[in-house]
N, C-alpha and C positions, 0 to 999 in steps of 0.2 A: 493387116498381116503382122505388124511389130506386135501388137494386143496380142492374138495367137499365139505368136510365139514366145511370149513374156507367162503368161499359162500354161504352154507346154514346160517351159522353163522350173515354175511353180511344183506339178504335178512331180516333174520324174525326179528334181535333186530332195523333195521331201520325201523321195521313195529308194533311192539308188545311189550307187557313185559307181567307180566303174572296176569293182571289188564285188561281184556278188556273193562270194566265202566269205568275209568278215565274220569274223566269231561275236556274238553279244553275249551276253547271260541271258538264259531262258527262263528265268526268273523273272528278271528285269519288265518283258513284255508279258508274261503272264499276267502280273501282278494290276490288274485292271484298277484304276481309281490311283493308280501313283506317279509320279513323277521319276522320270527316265534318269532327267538329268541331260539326257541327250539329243539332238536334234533327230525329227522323225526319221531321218535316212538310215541316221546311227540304231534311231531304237528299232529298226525292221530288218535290219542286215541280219543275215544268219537264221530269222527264222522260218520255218519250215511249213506255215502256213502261207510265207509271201513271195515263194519262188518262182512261182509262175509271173504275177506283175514284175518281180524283178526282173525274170526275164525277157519280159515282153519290152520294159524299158533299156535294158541291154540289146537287146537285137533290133530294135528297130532304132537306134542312136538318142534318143530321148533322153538316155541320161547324162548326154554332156552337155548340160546346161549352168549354169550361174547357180547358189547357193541362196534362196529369198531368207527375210530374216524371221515374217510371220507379223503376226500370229495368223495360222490357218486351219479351219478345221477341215480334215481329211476322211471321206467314208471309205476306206479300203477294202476292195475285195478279195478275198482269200481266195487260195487256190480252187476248191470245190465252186465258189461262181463263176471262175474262169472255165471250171471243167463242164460247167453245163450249154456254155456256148458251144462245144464242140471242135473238135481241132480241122475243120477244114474253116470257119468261122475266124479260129486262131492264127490260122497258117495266113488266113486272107488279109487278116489285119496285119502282119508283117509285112506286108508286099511293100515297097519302095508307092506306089501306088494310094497306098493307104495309110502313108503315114499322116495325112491332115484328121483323117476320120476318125485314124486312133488315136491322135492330139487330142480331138474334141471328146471321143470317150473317156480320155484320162480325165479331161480338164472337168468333166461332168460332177466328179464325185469332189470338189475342193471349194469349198464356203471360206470365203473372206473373215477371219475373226476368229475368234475361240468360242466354240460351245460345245460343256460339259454336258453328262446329260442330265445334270441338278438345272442347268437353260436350258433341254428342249422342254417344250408343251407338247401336250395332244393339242392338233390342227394347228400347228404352227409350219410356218413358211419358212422356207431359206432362200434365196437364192444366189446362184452357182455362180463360179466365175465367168461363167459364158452368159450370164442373166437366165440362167433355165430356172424352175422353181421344186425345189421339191417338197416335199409333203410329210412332216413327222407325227407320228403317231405314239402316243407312250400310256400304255396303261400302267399301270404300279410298276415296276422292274422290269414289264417290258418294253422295249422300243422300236419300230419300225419305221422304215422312210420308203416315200412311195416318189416313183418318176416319172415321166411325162407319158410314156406308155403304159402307168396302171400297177407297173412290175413294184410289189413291194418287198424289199431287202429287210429281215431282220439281221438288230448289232445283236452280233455274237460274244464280243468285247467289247467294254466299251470306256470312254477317260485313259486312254494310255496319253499321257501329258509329257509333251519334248518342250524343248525349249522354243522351239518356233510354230507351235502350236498343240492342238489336240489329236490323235485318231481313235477313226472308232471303227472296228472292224465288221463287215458286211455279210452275207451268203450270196449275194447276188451281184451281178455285174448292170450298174443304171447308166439309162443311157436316154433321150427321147424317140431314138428312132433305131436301136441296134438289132439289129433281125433278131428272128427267133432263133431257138437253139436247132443245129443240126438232128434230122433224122435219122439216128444210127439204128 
């Protein structure tokens, strides 16, 4: 349980504090292959691709945890893979109920270390803080990671470099066993 919750810990203070307005420069995270300069909480505050995880680690209390120091690589999903789960999928993971499950889905996308993606291979393995493994794919410029279910995320950004690690931003929400998406 201390494990889990040292993960969950990991997951939500590289993503949040308890400020989801903080203004950054949108520059700043644009600017793929650069150096922030700031811890990943800092370099994701304010933008408008990451409001959904931010909120999800706002309402479900996730992000009052301890500050880790890194280095960690993070595959973050943007709001569009959060929108394909579906919002009763979203509302469910909220539940007081569901906060271990949505731990372990945060904790899914965070690789221990730093990898740019001048380090990933094609057919090369990571695995996750939970020991899950997943699966990178990189043809010339581009990159994909595939997870225990098959589901492959392409980085849409990718090298945004904070001081306590890498991100690299996603289209898809990974997870090994996250249902499908909602039939609307």
């Amino acid at each position: 349980m201390l494990k889990n919750q040292c993960v969950i810990a990991v997951f939500a203070l590289l993503l949040t504090t308890s400020s989801l307005l903080a203004q950054t420069s949108q520059d700043t995270l644009r600017a793929s292959g650069k150096a922030t300069g700031q811890s990943m909480l800092a370099s994701l505050q304010g933008q408008p691709d990451y409001t959904t995880i931010l909120q999800i680690l706002n309402e479900s209390g996730l992000n009052k945890q301890a500050n880790p120091a890194g280095p960690y690589t993070v595959f973050v999903p943007n709001n569009g893979a959060f929108d394909e789960l579906g919002d009763a999928t979203l509302k469910g993971l909220l539940l007081p109920s569901s906060k271990k499950r949505l731990s372990r889905m945060l904790a899914y996308h965070v690789i221990r270390g730093s990898y740019t993606s001048d380090k990933l291979r094609d057919g090369q393995t990571l695995t996750n803080v939970l020991g899950q493994i997943l699966v990178v794919h990189k043809q010339g410029d581009s990159i994909t990671i595939t997870d225990g279910r098959g589901t492959v995320a392409d980085v849409i950004e990718r090298d945004i470099r904070a001081t306590n690690g890498v991100i690299h931003t996603i289209n898809k929400v990974l997870e090994k066993n996250l249902p499908q998406a909602d039939v609307r």
